[in-house]
C-alpha positions in Angstrom: 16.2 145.4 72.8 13.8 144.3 69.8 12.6 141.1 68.8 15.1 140.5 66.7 18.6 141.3 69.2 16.8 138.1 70.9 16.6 136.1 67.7 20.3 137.1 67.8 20.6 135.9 71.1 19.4 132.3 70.4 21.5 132.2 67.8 24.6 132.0 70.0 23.3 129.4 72.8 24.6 126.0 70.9 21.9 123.8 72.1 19.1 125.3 70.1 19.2 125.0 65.9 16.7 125.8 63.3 14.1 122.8 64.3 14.4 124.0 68.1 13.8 127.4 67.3 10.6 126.9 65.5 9.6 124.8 68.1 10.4 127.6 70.8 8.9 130.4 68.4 5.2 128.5 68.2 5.6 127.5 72.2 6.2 131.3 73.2 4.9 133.3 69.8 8.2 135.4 69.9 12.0 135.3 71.0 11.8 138.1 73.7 9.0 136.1 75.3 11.1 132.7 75.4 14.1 134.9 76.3 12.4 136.0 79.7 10.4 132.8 80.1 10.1 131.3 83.6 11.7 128.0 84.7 8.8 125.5 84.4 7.7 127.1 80.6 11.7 126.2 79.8 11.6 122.9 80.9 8.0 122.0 79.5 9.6 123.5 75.7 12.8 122.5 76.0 13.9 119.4 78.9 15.1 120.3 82.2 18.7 119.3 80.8 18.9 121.7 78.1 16.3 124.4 79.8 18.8 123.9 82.9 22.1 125.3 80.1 20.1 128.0 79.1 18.9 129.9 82.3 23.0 129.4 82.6 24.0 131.0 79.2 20.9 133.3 79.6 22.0 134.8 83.0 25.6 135.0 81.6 24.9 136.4 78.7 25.1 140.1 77.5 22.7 140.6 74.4 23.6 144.5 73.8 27.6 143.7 74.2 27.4 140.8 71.8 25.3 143.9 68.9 27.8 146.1 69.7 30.7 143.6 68.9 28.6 143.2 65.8 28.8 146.5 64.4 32.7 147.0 65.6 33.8 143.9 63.8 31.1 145.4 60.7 29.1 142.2 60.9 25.3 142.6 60.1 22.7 140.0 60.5 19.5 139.0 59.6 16.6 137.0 60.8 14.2 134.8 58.7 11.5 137.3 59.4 13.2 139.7 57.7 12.2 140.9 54.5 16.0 140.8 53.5 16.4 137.4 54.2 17.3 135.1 51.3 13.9 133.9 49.8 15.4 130.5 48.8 17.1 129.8 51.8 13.9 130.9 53.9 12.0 127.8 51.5 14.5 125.5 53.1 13.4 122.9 55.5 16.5 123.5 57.9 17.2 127.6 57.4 18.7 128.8 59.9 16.9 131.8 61.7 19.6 134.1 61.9 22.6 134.8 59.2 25.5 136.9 60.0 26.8 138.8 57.2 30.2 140.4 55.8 30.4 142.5 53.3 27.1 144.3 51.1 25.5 141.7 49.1 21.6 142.9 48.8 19.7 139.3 48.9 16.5 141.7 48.3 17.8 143.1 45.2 16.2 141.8 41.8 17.9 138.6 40.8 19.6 137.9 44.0 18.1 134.7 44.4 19.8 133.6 40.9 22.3 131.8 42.6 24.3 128.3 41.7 26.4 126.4 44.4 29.5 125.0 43.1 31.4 122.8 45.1 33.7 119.7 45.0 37.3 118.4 46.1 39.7 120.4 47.9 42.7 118.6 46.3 41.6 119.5 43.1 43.0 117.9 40.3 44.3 120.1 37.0 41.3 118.9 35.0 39.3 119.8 37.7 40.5 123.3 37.9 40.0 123.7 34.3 36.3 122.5 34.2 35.6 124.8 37.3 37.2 127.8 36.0 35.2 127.1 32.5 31.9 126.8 34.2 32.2 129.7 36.7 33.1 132.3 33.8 30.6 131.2 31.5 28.1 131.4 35.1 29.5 134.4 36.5 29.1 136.3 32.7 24.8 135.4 32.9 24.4 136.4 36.0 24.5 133.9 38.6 26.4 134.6 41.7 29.0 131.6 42.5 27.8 130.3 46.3 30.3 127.9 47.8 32.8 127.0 51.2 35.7 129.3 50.8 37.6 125.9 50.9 40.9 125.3 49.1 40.3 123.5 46.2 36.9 124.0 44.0 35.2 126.2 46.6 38.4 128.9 45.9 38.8 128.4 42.1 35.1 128.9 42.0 34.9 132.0 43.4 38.3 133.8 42.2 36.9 132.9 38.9 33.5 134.7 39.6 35.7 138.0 40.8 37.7 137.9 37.7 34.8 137.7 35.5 33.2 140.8 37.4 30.7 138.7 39.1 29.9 138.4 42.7 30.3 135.5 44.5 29.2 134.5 48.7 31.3 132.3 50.6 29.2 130.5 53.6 31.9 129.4 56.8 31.3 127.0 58.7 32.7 129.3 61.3 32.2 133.0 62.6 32.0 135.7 59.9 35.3 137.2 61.5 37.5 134.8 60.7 38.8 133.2 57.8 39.2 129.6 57.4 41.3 128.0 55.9 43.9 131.3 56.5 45.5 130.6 53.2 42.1 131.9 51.3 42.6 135.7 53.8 43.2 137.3 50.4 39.9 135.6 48.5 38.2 136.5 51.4 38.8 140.0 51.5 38.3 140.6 47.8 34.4 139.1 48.1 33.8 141.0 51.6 35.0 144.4 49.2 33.4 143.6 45.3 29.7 144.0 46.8 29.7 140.1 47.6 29.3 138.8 51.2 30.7 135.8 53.7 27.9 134.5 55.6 27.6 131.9 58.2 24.9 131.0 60.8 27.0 130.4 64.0 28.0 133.1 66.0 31.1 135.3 65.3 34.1 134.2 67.0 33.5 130.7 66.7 36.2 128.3 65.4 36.0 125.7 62.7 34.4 122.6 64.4 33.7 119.0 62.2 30.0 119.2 62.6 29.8 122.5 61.7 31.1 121.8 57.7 28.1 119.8 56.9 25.4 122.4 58.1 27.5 124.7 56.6 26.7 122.4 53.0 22.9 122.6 53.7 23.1 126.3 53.3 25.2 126.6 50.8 22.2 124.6 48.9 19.3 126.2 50.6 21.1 129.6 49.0 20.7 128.2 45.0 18.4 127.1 42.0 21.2 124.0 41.7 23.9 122.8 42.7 26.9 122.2 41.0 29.6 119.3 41.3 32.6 119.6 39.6 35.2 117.0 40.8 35.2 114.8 44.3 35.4 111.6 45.4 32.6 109.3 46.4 32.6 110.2 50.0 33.3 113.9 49.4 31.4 116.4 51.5 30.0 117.9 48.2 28.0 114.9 47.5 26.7 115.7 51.3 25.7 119.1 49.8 23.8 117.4 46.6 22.0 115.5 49.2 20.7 119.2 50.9 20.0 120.5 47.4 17.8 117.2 47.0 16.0 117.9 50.5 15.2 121.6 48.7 14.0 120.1 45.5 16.6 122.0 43.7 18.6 121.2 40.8 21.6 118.8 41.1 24.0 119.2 38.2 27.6 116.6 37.8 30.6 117.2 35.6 31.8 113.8 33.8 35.9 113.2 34.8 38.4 110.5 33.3 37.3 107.3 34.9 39.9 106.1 36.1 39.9 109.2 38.5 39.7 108.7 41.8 38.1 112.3 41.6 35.1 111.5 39.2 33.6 108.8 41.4 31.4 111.8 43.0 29.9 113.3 39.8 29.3 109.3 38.7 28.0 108.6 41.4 25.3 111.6 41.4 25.1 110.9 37.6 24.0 107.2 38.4 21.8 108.4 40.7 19.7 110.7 38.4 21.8 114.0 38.8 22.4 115.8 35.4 25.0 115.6 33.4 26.4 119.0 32.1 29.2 119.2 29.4 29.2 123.1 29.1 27.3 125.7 31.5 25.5 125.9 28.5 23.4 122.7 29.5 22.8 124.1 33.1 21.7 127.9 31.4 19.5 125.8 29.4 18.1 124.1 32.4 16.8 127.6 34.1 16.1 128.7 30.6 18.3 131.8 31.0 19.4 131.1 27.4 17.4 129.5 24.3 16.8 125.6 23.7 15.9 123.3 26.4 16.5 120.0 28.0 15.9 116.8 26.3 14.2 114.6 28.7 13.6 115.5 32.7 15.7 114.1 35.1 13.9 111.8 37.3 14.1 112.8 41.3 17.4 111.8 42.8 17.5 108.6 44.9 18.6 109.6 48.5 22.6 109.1 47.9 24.5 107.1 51.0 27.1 109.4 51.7 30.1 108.6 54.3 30.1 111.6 56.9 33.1 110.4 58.4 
């Protein structure tokens, strides 16, 4: 087994995320050594409590099964040593240290990084399936590949409307690659597995949709793109949670305006208020990347950390 089938290996032991890891990685120097690593070196990196759950999931564990179900189920992966790896998401503070991949995306190919995340409400509203679908062609026709959930709502309009438009589009779970959640987007997912676009996720496959796992899933989803884009939500949504991780990643937050008397438009307001920019047109956010010519009038001044219900 190589260094990284044991990168792979950590990846699927629950107690140990992307600020672990690094710890364990500069503790041992690789993941085969902390794989093997006696008793007493587990307990000085990581507690006796959680060094205790490993040696358990360690002994239990079969690391050349779990590839093989990778390549049966046609799931690749790769680690953030790889060359592969997304270079934006590798700049994140949190990134996690091993992706699992479905479907043939190349992040190494020129202008794979030219990504936007576009996310919002899941009971979207008709105005905000018309601003989505307007932004996402307009996005999808320069270039940019459309990351967001796969959830219904935004997340699904964005992405269909990428397809249509002959762009490519990656939808990060917050489960395992394998499965589709919710079931009602099985057909979205199998058009972006088979258009040369990819469904990505960083827990192991076979694991279910869990609550905490949707707003790790976000910080990806931001990590992935130059901005992020928020088209309709409340002001507790979980997009404005993803805003937040684009603000972590010094990236780009961009908010559509809504009628105010919208229950919907208090998100975008919100991040608007805030300092996020306010884009009319995908026009204003080619402008901002100065994919097209002109450019922005004043700069937006750093976001305030939002307060953002979780609950």
């Amino acid at each position: 087994m190589n260094e990284r089938n044991y990168y792979l290996g950590f990846s699927c032991f629950p107690g140990i995320g992307p600020v672990k890891f690094n710890q364990i990685i500069k503790r041992f120097n690789s993941a085969k050594e902390a794989w093997f690593a006696s008793k007493k070196d587990l307990e000085e990196a990581l507690g006796e409590r959680l060094s205790t759950k490993f040696e358990v999931f360690r002994n239990s564990f079969d690391l050349k099964v779990y590839a093989n179900k990778l390549i049966e189920k046609q799931v690749r992966f790769l680690t953030i040593r790889d060359s592969e790896y997304p270079k934006l998401l590798k700049q994140s503070k949190k990134a996690p240290f091993v992706l699992y991949i479905k479907g043939k995306f190349d992040f190494s190919a020129k202008d794979s990084d030219k990504m936007i995340g576009v996310v919002g409400a899941r009971k979207i509203t008709v105005y905000g399936r018309e601003v989505t679908k307007i932004f996402c062609e307009e996005l999808a026709l320069n270039g940019f590949v459309i990351v967001s959930g796969l959830a219904l709502g935004v997340d699904a309009i964005a992405a269909q409307t990428a397809l249509e438009n002959g762009g490519k589009t990656i939808a990060v779970l917050g489960n395992g690659v394998d499965l589709c959640y919710p079931s009602a987007n099985k057909n979205l997912y199998d058009q972006i597995v088979q258009s040369g676009g990819a469904v990505i996720a960083e827990v192991p496959i076979g694991e279910t949709p869990g609550r905490g796992l949707f707003p790790a899933r976000n910080r990806i989803i931001a990590g992935l793109s130059l901005g992020v884009l928020v088209t309709e939500g409340t002001e507790d949504s979980g997009s404005l949670i993803t805003a937040e991780c684009a603000l972590a990643d010094k990236r780009s937050v961009f908010a559509v305006p809504g009628p105010i008397t919208s229950q919907m438009s208090k998100g975008p307001y919100k991040l608007i208020q805030k300092g996020a920019k306010l884009v009319t047109s995908a026009e204003d956010i080619l402008r901002e990347f100065k994919i097209i010519r002109g450019s922005t009038s004043a700069e937006v001044e750093p976001l305030k950390s939002l307060k953002v219900k979780r609950g």
